[in-house]
C-alpha positions as CSV (number, residue, x, y, z in Angstrom):
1,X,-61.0,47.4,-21.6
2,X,-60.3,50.5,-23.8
3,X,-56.8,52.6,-22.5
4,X,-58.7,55.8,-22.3
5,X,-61.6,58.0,-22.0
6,X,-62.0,61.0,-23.8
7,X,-64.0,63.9,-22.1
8,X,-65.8,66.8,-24.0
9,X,-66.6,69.8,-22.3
10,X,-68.3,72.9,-24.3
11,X,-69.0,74.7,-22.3
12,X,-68.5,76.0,-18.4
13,X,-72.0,76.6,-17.8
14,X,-74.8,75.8,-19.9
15,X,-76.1,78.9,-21.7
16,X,-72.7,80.4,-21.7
17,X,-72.0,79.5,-25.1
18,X,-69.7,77.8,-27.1
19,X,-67.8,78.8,-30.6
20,X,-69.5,75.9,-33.5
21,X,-66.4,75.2,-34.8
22,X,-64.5,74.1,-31.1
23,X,-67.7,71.9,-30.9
24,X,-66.8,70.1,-34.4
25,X,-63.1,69.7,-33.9
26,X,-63.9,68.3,-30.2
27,X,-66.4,65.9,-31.8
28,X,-63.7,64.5,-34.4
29,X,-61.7,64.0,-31.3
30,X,-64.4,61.2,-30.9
31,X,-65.0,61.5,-27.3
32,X,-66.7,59.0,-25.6
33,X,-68.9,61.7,-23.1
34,X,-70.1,65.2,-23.7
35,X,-70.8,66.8,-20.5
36,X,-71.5,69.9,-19.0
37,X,-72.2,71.8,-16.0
38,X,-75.7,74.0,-15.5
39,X,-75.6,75.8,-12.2
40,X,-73.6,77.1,-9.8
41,X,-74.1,78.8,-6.2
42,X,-72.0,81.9,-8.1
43,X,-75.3,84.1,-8.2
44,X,-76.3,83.2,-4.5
45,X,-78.9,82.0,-3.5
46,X,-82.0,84.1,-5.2
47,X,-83.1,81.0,-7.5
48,X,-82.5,78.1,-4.8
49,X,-85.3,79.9,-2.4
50,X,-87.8,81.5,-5.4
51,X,-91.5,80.0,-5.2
52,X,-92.6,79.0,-8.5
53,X,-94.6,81.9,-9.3
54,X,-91.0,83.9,-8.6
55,X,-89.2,82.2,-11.5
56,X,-88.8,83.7,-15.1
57,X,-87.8,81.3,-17.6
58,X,-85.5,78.6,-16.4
59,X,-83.1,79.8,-13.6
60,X,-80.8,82.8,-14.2
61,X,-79.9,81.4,-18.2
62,X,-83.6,81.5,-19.6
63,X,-83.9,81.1,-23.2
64,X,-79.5,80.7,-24.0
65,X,-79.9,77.7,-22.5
66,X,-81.3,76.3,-25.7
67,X,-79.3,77.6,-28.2
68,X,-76.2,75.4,-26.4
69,X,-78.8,72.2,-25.6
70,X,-79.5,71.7,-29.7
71,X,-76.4,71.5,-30.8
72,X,-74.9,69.0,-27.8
73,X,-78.1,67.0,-28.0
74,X,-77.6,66.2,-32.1
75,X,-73.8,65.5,-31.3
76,X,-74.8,63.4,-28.6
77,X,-77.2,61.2,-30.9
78,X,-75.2,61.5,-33.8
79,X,-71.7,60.3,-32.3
80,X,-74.1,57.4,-29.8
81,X,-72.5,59.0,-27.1
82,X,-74.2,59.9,-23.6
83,X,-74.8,63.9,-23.0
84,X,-74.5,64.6,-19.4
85,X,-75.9,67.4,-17.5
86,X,-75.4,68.3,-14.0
87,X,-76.8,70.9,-11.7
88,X,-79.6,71.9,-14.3
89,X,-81.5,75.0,-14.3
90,X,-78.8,76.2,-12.5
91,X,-79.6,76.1,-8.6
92,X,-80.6,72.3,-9.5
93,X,-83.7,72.0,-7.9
94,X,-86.8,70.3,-9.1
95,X,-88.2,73.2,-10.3
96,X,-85.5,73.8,-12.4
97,X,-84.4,70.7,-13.1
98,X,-88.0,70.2,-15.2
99,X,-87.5,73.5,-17.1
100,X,-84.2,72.1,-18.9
101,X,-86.1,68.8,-19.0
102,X,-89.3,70.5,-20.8
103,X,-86.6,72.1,-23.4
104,X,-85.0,68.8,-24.3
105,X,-88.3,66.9,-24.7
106,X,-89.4,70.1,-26.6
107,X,-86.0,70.0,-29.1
108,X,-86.2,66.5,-29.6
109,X,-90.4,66.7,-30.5
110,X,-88.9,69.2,-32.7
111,X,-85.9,67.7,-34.2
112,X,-87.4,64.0,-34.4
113,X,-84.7,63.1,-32.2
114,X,-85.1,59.7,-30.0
115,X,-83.7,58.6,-27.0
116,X,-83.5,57.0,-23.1
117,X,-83.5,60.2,-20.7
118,X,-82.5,60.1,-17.5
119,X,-83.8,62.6,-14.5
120,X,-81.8,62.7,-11.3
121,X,-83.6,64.9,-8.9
122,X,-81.5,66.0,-5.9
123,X,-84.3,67.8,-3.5
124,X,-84.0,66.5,0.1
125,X,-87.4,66.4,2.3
126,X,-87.0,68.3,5.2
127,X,-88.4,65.1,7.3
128,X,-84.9,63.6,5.9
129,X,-82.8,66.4,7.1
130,X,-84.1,66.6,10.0
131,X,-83.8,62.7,11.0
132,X,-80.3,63.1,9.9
133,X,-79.7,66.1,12.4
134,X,-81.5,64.7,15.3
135,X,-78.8,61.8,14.9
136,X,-75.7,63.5,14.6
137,X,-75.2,63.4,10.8
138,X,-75.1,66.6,10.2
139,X,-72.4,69.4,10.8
140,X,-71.4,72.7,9.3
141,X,-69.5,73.3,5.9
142,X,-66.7,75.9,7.0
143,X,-67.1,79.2,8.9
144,X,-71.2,78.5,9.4
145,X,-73.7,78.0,12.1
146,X,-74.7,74.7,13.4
147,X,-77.6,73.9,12.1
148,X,-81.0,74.1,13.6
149,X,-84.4,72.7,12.9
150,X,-86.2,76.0,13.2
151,X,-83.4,76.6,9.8
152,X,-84.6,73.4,8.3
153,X,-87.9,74.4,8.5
154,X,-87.7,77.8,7.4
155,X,-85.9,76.5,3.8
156,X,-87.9,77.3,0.8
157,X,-85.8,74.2,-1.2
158,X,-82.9,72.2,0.0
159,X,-81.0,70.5,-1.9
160,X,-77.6,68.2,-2.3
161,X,-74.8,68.0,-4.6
162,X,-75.0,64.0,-5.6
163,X,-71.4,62.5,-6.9
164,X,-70.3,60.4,-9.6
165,X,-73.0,57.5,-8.2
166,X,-76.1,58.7,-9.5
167,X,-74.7,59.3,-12.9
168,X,-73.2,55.9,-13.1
169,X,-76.4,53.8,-12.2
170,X,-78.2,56.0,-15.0
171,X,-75.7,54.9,-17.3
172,X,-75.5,51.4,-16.1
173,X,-79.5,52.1,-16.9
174,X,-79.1,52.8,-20.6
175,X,-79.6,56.0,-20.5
176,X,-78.0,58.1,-23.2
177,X,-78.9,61.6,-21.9
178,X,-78.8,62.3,-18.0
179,X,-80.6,65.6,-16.7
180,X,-79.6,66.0,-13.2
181,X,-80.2,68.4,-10.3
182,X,-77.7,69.7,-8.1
183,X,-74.4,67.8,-8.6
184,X,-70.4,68.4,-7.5
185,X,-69.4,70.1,-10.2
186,X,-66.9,67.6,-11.6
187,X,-69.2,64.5,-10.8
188,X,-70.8,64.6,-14.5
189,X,-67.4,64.7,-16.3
190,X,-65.6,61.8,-13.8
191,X,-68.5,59.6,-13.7
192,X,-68.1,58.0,-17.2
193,X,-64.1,57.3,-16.6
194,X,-64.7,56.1,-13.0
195,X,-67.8,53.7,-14.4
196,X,-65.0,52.5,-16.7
197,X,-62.8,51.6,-14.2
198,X,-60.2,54.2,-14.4
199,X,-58.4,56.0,-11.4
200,X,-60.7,58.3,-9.5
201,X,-57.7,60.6,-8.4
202,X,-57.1,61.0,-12.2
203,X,-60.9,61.2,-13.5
204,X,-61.7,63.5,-11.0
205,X,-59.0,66.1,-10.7
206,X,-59.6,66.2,-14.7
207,X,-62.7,66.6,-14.4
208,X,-61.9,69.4,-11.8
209,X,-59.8,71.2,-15.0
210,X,-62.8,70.3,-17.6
211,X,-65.7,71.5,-15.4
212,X,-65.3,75.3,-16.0
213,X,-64.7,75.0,-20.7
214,X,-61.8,76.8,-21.3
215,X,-61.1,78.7,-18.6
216,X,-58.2,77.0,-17.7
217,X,-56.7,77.4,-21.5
218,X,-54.4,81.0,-22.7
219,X,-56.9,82.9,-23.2
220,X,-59.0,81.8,-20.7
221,X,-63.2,82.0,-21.4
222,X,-66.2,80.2,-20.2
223,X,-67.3,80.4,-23.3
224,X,-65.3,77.8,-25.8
225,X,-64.3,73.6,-25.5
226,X,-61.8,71.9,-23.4
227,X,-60.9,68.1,-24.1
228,X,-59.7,65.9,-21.8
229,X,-58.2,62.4,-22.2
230,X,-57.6,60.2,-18.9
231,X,-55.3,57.1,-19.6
232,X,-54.3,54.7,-16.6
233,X,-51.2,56.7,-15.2
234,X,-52.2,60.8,-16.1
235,X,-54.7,62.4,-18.3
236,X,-54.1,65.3,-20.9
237,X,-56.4,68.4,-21.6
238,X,-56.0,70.6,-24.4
239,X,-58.7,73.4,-26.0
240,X,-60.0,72.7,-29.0
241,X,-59.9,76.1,-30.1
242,X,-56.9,76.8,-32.3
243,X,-56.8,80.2,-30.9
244,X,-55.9,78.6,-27.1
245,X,-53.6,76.7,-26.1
246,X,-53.6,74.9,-22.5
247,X,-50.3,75.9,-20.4
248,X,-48.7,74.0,-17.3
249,X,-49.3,77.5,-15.7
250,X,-52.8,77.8,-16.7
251,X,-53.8,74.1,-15.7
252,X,-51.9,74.5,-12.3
253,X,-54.2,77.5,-11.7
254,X,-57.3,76.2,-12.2
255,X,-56.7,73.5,-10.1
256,X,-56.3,75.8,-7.6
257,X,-59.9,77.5,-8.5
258,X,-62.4,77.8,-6.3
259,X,-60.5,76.0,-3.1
260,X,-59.6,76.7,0.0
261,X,-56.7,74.0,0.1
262,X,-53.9,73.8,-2.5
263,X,-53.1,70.3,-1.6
264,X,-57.2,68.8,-1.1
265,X,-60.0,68.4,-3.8
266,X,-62.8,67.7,-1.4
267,X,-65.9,66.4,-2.5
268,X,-68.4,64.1,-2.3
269,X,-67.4,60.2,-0.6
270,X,-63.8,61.7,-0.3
271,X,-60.9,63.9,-1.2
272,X,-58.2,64.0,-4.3
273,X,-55.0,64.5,-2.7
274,X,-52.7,66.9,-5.1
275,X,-49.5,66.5,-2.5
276,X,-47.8,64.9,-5.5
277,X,-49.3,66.3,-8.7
278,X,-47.2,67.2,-11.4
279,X,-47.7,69.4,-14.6
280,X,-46.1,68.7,-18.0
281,X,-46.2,70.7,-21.1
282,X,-46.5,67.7,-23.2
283,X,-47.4,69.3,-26.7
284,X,-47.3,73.2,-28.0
285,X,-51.0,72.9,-26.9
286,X,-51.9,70.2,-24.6
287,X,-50.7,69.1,-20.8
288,X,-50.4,66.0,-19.2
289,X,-51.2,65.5,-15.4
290,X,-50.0,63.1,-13.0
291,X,-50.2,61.8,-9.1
292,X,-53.7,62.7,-8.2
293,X,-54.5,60.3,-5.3
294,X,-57.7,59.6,-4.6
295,X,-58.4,59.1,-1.0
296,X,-62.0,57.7,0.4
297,X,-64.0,59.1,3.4
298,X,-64.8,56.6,6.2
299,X,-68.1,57.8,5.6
300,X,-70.4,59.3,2.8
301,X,-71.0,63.3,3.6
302,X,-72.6,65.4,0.8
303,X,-72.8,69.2,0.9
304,X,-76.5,70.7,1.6
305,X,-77.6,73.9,0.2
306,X,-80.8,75.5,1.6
307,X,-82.1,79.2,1.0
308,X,-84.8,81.0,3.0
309,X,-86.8,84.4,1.8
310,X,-86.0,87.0,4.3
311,X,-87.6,89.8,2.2
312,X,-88.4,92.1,-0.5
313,X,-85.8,94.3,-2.2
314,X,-85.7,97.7,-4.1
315,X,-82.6,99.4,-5.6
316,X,-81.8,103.3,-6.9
317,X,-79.0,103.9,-9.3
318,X,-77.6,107.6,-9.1
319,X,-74.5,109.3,-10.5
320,X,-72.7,111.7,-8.5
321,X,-70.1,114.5,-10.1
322,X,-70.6,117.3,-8.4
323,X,-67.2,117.8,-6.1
324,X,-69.1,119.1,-3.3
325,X,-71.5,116.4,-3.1
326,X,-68.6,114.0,-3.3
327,X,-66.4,115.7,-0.4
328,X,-70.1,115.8,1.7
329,X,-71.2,112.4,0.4
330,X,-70.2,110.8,4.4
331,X,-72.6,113.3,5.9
332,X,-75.1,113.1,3.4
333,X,-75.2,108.7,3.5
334,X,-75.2,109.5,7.6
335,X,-77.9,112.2,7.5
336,X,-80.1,110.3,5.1
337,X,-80.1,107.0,7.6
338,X,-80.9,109.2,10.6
339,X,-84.0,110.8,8.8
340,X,-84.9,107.6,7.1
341,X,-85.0,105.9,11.2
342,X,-87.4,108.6,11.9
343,X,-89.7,108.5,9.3
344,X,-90.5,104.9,9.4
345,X,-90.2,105.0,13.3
346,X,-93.6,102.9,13.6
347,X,-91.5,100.0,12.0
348,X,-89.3,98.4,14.5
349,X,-85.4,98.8,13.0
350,X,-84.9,95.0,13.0
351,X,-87.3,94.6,10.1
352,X,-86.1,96.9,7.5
353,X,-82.6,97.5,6.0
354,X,-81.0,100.6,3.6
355,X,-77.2,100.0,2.3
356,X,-75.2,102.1,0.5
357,X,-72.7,101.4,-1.9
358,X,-70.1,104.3,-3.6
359,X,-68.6,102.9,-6.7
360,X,-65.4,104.5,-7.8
361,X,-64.4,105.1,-4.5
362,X,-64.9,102.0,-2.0
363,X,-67.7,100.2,-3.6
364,X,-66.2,97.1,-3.9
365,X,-64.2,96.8,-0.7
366,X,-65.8,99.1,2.2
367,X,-63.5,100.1,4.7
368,X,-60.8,97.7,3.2
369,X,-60.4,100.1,0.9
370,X,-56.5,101.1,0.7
371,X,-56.7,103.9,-1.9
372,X,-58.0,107.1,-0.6
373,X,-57.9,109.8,-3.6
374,X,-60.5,111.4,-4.6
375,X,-62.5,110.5,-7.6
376,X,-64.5,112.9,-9.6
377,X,-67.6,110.9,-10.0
378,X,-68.8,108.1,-8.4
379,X,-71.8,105.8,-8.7
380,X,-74.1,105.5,-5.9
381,X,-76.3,102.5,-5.3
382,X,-79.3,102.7,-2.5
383,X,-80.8,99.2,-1.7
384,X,-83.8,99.0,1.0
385,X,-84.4,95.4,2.1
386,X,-87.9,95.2,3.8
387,X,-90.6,92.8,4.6
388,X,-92.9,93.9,2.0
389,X,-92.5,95.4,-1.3
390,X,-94.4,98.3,-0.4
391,X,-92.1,98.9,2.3
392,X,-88.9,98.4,0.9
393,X,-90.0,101.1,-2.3
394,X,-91.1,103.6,0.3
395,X,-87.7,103.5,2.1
396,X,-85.7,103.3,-0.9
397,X,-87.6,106.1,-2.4
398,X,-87.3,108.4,0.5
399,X,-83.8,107.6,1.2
400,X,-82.6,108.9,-2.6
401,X,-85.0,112.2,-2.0
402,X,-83.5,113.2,0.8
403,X,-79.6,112.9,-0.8
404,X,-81.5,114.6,-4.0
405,X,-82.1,117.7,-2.3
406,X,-79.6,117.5,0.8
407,X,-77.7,120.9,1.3
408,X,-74.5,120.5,1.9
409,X,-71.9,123.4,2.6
410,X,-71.0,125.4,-0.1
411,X,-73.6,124.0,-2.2
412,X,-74.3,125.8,-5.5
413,X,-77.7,124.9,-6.7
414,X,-81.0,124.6,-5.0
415,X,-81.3,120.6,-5.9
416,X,-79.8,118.0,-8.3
417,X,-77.3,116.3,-5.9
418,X,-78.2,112.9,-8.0
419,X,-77.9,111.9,-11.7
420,X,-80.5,109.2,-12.2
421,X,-79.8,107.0,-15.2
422,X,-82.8,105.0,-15.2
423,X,-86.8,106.1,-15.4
424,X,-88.2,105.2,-12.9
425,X,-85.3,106.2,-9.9
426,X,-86.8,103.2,-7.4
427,X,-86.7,99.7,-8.8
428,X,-88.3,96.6,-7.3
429,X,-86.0,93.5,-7.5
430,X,-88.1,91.1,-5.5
431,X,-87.5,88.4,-2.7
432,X,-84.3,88.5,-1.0
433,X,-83.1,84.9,0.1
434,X,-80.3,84.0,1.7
435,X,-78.4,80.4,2.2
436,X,-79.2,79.1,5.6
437,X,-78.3,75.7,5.5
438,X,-74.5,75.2,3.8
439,X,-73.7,72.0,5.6
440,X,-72.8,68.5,5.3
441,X,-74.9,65.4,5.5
442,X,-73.8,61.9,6.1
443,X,-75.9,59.3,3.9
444,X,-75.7,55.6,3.7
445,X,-75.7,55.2,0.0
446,X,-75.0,57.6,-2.4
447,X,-77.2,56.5,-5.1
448,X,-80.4,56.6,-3.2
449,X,-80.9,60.0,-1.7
450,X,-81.3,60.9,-5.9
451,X,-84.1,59.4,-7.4
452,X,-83.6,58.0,-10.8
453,X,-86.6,57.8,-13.5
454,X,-85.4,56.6,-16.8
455,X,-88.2,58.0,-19.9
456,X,-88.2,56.8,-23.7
457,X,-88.1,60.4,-25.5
């Protein structure tokens, strides 16, 4: 049994990029995995509820994504070492799970390249979700509603986040390149060590560090290699950008990333206690990472993540400098919402939305806002959520008319209140989604709920 598993990482997401020459120095690392992540709920959750006919290219990456699949797939093949690929597509269902599968099949047609390919899909049937609810194996993720079967019903796509299990059995199925759906996002880079018999507290909590590149190197960006080394007692990450070095502080704080609990790494099948963790700068570049604790479920939960259409939206972008409008802009947002109510009164008020959002002066927080000075221009977006297009355009558009020409007190000119960047003022953005199932599910076995095929590219 080899002493270690070395980890390659280009990338944090797939399409993000990655520097040529990190990629060659990782490879004469001679890892024995490249993987990467390909999705995230970050954007929300537009692409996990779009209908076919909705999606534009292959989830929100489009055409990047190939640029950083031809260059990890001729690594892969040239080193014989498995590319893994987890979440693909980026919300991970089907439908995007086949785009990044049609780009590899069409690179490798290209390329002459030859090899096993593994597909993981990771929809669930709502038939399944629903058996599991009806017999108490389902409960909420955090601060959410229980979940109902009018919800379950009402999902456009639904889909799971599959551990290190599925990714195993493909390699235990010869399979040199995996393209998965939805995944936890370390599952693709601990699934390799774990297969080879090394500590899940360690492989996972690694994997945790590798999953987002070199994000947790000085500088930190998404966009450049991290390399990771478990051994039987701690595992190592270091950049492999000369330019970065990895810091006890900067691994320390990615751990933390994206968690709720500084002590827990929750996850699919169980949890990686970091009670007892430590940090070492072990080289002028690279740290080494101890007492992770892996510590098993009594039974098998995986995350759902379902999205429902709940309408159409349309957006105006305006600029505001005029200091009068700015001290007025209150009455004008509250005057604009009364009038907007009674135009559209034939359309009851629970089908129909307008927001406003004032950029350089509490855009970001609302009325947590703790800084109160002025500013002398602000940016001022108008979004109309509706149940049609048609409808949310109309509202949009008459909302930003009546601001246009709103007099104000004191108000100098005759009309102008808005500076309109773009051409046209009202833009159509399409369906609005939003997650209605963010829950857990209790399975039996964590291989099956993800189909497997294994194809001869």
């Amino acid at each position: 049994m080899k002493d270690e598993v070395k980890v390659l990482s280009p990338t944090a997401i797939l399409g993000y990029g990655f520097p040529r020459e990190s990629l060659k120095e990782g490879l004469a690392r001679k890892p024995d995995v490249i993987a990467v992540d390909a999705g995230s709920t970050d954007p929300g959750p537009h692409f996990l509820g779009l209908e076919p006919e909705d999606l534009s290219g292959i989830g929100q990456f489009g055409r990047v994504i190939r640029a950083d699949l031809e260059p990890l797939l001729e690594a892969s093949l040239v080193a014989g070492i498995p590319l893994i690929i987890g979440s693909a597509g980026g919300a991970g269902g089907t439908l995007h799970l086949m785009g990044v599968v049609y780009l590899i099949r069409d690179i490798a047609e290209k390329r002459g390249f030859h090899f096993k390919l593994a597909t993981i899909t990771a929809e669930f049937d709502q038939g399944f979700v629903l058996e599991r609810l009806r017999a108490g194996k389902v409960e909420p993720l955090g601060p959410v509603p229980e979940l109902t079967e009018d919800e379950v019903r009402r999902s456009v796509r639904i889909v799971g986040q599959m551990g290190v299990e599925p990714f195993i059995e493909a390699l235990n199925m010869g399979a040199q390149v995996i393209a998965a759906g939805r995944a936890n996002d370390p599952a693709m880079f601990a699934a390799l060590p774990i297969k080879r018999g090394f500590d899940p507290g360690l492989s996972l909590h690694m994997a945790k560090i590798l999953e987002c590149g070199a994000i947790a190197a000085d500088p930190g960006s998404g966009s450049d290699c991290l390399f990771g080394t478990v051994r039987r007692d701690h595992f190592i990450v270091e950049p492999t950008n000369s330019a970065r070095v990895c810091t006890v502080r900067s691994v320390a704080a990615h751990t933390l990333y994206e968690k709720s609990d500084p002590w827990r790494l929750y996850g699919p099948g169980g949890m990686v206690d970091l009670s007892r963790v430590r940090f070492e700068q072990d080289g002028p570049r690279h740290v080494k990472v101890t007492g992770s604790r892996f510590v098993p479920d009594s039974v098998y939960r995986i995350k759902l993540e379902g999205a429902t259409r709940v309408g159409y939206r349309t957006i105006c972008i305006a600029g505001i400098r005029d200091p009068g409008a700015i001290a007025h802009l209150d009455e004008m947002i509250e005057e604009t919402r009364k009038r907007t109510v009674e135009q559209f009164a034939e359309v009851p008020k629970d089908e129909w939305e307008l927001h406003f959002k004032v950029y350089g002066r509490d855009g970001v927080m609302g009325r947590l806002e703790p800084r109160a000075e002025a500013a002398h221009e602000v940016g001022l977006l108008i979004e109309a959520i509706a149940g049609t297009q048609e409808l949310a355009s109309s509202i949009c558009m008459f909302a930003h008319t009546i601001i246009l020409h709103y007099g104000f007190p004191g108000r100098l000119s005759t009309a102008g209140n808005l500076a309109f960047p773009l051409s046209p003022e009202d833009i159509p953005c399409g369906s609005v989604c939003r997650f209605n199932i963010y829950h857990l599910i209790e399975v039996d076995d964590p291989v099956a709920p993800f189909p497997i095929e294994i194809t001869e590219v």
